[in-house]
C-alpha positions in Angstrom: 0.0 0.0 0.0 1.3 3.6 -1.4 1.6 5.4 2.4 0.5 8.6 0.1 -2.4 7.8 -1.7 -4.0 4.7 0.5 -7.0 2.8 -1.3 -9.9 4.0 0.7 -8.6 8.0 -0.9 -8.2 6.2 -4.0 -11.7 5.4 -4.1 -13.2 8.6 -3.0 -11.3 10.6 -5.4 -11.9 8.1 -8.1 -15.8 8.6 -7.6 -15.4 12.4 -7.2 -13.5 12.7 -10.2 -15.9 10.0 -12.2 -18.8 12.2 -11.3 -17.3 15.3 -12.7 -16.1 13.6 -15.9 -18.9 11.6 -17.2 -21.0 15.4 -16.7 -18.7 17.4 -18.4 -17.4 15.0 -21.1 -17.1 12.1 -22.6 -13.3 11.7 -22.7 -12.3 9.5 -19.2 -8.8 10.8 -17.7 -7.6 8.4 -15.3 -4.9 9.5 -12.9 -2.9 6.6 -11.1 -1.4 6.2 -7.6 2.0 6.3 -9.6 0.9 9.1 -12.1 -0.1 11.4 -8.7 3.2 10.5 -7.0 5.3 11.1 -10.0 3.6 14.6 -10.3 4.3 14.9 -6.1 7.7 14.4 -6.6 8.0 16.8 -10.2 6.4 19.4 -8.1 8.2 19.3 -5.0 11.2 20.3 -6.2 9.9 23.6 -7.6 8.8 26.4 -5.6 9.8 25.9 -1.8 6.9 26.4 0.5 3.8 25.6 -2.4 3.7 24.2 -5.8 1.1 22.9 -7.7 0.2 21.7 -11.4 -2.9 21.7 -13.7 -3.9 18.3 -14.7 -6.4 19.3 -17.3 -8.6 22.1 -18.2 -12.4 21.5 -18.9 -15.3 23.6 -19.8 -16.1 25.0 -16.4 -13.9 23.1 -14.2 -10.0 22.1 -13.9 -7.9 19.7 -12.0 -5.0 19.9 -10.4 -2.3 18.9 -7.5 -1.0 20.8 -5.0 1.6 20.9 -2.6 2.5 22.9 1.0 5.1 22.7 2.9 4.2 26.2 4.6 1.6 28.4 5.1 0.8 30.6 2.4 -1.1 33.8 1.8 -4.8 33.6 2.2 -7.2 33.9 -0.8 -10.7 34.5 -2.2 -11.8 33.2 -5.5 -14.7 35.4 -6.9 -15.9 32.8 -9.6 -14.2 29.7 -8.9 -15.5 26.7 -5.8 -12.4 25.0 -4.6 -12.3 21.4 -3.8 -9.5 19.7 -2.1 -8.9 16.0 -1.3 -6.2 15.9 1.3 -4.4 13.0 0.4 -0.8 13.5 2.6 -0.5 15.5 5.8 -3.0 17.6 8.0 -3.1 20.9 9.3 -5.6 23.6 9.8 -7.9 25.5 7.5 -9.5 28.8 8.3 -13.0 29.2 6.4 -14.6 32.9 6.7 -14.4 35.9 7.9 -12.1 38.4 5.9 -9.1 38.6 4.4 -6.3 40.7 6.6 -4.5 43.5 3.9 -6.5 41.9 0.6 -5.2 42.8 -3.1 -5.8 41.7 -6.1 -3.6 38.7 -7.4 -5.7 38.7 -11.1 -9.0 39.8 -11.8 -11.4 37.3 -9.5 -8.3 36.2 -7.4 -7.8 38.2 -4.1 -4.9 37.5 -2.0 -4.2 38.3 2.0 -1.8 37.6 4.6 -4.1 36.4 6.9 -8.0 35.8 7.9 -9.8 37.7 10.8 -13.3 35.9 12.1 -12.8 32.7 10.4 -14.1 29.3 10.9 -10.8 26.7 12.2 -11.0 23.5 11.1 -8.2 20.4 11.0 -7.7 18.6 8.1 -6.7 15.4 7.6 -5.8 12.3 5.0 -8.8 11.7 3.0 -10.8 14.7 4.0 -13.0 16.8 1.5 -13.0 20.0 1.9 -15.8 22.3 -0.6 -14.8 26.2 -0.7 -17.5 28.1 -2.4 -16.8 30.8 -4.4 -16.3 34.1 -2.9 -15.5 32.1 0.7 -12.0 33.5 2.2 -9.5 30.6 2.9 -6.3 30.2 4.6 -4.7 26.7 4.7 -2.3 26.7 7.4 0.9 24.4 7.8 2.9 23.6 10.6 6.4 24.5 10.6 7.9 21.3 9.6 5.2 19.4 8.2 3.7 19.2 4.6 0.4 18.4 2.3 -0.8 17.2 -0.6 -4.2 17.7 -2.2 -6.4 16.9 -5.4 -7.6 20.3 -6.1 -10.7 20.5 -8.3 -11.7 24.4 -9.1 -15.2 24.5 -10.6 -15.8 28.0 -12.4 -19.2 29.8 -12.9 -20.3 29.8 -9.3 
């Protein structure tokens, strides 16, 4: 058993994902426990506290992986839900409330360094977290530690 992507995650994503796929199109994409842990590995040399990469790009919703291995800046997407599949390493999240000295990253993307009056919650291996649009998020990371996710943004909303 992959310590990283265990069968019971395996499952849950794969239904997730199947859901999504056979309602948006009629192509199948099939990601593996190896294909996810090959793009873990690609990734994680990159960027040094968060990388990510797009899987694929569909009519109104895209795939992708991400990885932490800090905190990073909190975030609003106008237009976009957020879906994450924790499949390595926990932490908190912080769901809410407002965004501490907001910008504008791009046009629908708002960045922060913080959240005041959010909602705490841990996160763990094979959680799901939903986000919906225009919800302020802050995932948060111990010093030391790390995470993985399945990211599914879903556009429109």
């Amino acid at each position: 058993m992959n310590p990283l992507f265990p069968p019971m995650k395996n499952i849950a994503l794969s239904l997730l994902a199947a859901t999504v796929l056979i309602a948006a199109t009629s192509a199948v994409d099939h990601y593996t426990t190896a294909d996810l842990t090959a793009i873990k590995d690609k990734i994680s040399a990159g960027h040094p506290t968060f990388k990510s990469e797009q899987l694929k790009q569909y009519k109104e919703h895209y795939t992708m992986l991400a990885h932490r291995e800090a905190t990073g800046s909190s975030e609003v997407h106008e237009h976009e839900a957020d879906l994450f599949v924790i499949e390595s390493g926990e932490g908190t999240i912080v769901m809410g409330g407002q965004l501490v000295k907001s910008h504008v990253e791009k046009p629908g993307e708002l960045r922060g360094t913080g959240i005041e009056g959010g909602e705490k919650m841990h996160y763990a291996p094979g959680d799901i977290i939903h986000i919906p649009a225009g919800v302020p998020h802050w995932m948060l990371v111990e010093k030391g530690k790390e995470v993985t996710y399945f990211v599914m943004k879903v556009s429109g909303q």
